[in-house]
C-alpha positions in Angstrom: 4.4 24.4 43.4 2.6 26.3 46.1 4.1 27.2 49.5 6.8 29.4 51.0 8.9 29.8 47.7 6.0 30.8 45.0 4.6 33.3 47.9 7.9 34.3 48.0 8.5 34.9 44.5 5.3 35.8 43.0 2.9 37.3 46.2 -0.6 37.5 45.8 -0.6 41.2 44.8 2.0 40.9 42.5 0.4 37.9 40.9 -3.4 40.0 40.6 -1.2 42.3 38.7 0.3 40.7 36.2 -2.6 38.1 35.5 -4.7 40.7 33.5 -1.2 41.3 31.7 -0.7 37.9 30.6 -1.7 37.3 26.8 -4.5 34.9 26.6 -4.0 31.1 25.5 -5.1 30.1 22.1 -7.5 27.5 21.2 -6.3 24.7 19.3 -7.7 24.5 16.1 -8.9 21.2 16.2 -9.5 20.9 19.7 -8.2 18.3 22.3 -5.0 18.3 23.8 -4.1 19.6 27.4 -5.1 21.6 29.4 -2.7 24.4 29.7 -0.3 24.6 32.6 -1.3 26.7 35.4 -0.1 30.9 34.6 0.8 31.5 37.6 3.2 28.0 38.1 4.6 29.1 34.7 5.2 32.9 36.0 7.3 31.7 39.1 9.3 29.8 37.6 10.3 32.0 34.9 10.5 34.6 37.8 13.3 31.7 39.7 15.0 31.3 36.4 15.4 35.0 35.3 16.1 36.3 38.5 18.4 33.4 39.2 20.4 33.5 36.0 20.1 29.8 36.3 19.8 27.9 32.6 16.7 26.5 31.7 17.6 23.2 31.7 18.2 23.4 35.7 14.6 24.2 36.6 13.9 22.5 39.6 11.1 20.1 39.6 9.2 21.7 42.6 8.3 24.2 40.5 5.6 21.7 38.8 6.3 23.1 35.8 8.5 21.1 32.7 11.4 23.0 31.1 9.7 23.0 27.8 6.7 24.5 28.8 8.1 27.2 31.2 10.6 28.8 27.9 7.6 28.3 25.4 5.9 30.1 27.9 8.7 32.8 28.1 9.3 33.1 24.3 5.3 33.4 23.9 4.9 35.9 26.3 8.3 37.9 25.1 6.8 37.8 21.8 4.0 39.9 23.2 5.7 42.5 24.8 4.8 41.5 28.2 8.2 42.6 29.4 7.7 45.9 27.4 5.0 47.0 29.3 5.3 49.2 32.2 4.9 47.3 35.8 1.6 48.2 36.9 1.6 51.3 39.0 -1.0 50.1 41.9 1.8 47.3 43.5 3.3 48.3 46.7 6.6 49.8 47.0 8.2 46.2 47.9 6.4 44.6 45.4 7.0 47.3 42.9 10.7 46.5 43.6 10.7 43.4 42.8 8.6 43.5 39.7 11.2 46.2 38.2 13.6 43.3 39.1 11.6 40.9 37.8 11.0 42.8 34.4 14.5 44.0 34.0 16.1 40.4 33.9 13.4 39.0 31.7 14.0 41.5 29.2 17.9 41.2 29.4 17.5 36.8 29.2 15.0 37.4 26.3 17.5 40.0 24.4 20.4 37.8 25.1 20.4 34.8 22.7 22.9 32.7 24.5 20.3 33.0 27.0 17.1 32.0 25.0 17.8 28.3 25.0 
């Protein structure tokens, strides 16, 4: 998904910021498979879900990104400590905002486990 909605939820700034966050994917051991899906698809619609306090299973297809992949995502990327980490400090105040919203909810759905699924 890319247009009004992922600008909207994930700006440009916001999304240089968190990129170098993001833990790195892992190669498959005996190579093949797919490609993975695109970070920043995946971040959005994480972003939508946990700021929506929608369910998992009611992620809209727009966001080009499958259910599955979008909580593996999340539970790999809670697993890191992503959402321990401060929100970078160089984001503008709006953006800063946001992130801090952002952040919050994603650490509440991941400490929640009626949430997790």
């Amino acid at each position: 998904m890319d247009g009004p909605l992922t600008k909207r939820l994930v700006s440009d700034s916001l999304w240089a910021a968190v990129l170098p966050l993001l833990p790195a994917h892992r190669t498959r051991w005996q190579g093949g498979g797919l490609r993975p899906v695109d970070d920043r698809a995946v971040f959005t619609a994480i972003v939508y879900i946990v700021t929506s306090g929608s369910a998992w299973h009611t992620l809209p297809a727009a966001f080009g990104v499958s259910k599955a992949t979008a909580h593996r995502r999340f539970a790999a990327w809670t697993a890191s400590g992503l959402w321990d980490r401060d929100v970078p400090p160089e984001l503008s105040a709006q953006d800063r905002d946001w992130a801090v919203a952002i952040w919050t909810s994603a650490t509440e759905r991941a400490s929640d486990p009626r949430h997790t699924h």
